[in-house]
C-alpha positions as CSV (number, residue, x, y, z in Angstrom):
1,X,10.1,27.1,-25.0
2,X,13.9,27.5,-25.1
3,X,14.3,30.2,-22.9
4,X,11.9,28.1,-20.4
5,X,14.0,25.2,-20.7
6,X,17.5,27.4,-20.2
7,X,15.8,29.7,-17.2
8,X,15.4,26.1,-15.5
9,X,18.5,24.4,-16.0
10,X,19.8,27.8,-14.2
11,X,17.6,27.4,-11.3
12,X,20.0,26.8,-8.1
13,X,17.0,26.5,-5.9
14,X,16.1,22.9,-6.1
15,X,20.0,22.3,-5.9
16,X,20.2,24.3,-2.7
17,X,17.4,22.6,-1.4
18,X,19.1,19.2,-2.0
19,X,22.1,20.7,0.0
20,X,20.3,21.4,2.9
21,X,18.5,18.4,2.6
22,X,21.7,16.2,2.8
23,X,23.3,18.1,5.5
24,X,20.1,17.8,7.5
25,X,20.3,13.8,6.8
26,X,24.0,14.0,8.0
27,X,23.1,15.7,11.3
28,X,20.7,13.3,11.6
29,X,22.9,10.4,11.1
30,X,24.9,12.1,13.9
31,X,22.6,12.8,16.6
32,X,21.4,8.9,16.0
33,X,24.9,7.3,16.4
34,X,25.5,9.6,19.6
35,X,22.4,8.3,21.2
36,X,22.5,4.8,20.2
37,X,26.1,4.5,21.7
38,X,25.0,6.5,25.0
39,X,21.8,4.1,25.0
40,X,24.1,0.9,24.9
41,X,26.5,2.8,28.0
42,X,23.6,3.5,30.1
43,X,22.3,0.1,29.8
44,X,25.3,-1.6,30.7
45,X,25.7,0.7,33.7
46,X,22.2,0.7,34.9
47,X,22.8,-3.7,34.7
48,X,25.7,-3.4,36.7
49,X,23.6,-1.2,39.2
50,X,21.3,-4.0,39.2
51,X,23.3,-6.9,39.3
52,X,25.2,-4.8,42.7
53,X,22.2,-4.5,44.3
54,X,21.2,-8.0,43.7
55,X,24.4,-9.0,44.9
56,X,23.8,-7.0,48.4
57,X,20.6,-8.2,48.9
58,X,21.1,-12.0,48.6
59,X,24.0,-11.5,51.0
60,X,21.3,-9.4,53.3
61,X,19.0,-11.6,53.5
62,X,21.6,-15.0,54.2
C-alpha cells in the first residue's frame, strides 16, 4: 500500500496534463480577446459604411 501511495505521488502525468490544460485555456483566452476586439472594429466600420451610403442616398433622391 506504501509503495502505491509513493509511486503516485511521483506521477508527473496528471501534472503535465494540467500544464497543457492551462496553456490550452490561455490560448484560448487569446484567440477570444483578438476576435472580440476585431468584431467590435468591423462593426463600427461596416456602420460607418452604412450610415455613408444612407447619407448618399437621401441626398440622391432630394
Amino acid at each position: 500500500m506504501r509503495k502505491k501511495i509513493e509511486m503516485l505521488l511521483r506521477d508527473q502525468q496528471g501534472a503535465t496534463a494540467i500544464e497543457y490544460g492551462l496553456i490550452l485555456a490561455l490560448i484560448f483566452l487569446a484567440m477570444v480577446g483578438g476576435v472580440t476586439a476585431l468584431g467590435s472594429e468591423t462593426s463600427s466600420q461596416w456602420n460607418l459604411v452604412a450610415s455613408d451610403v444612407s447619407t448618399a442616398v437621401s441626398q440622391a433622391t432630394a
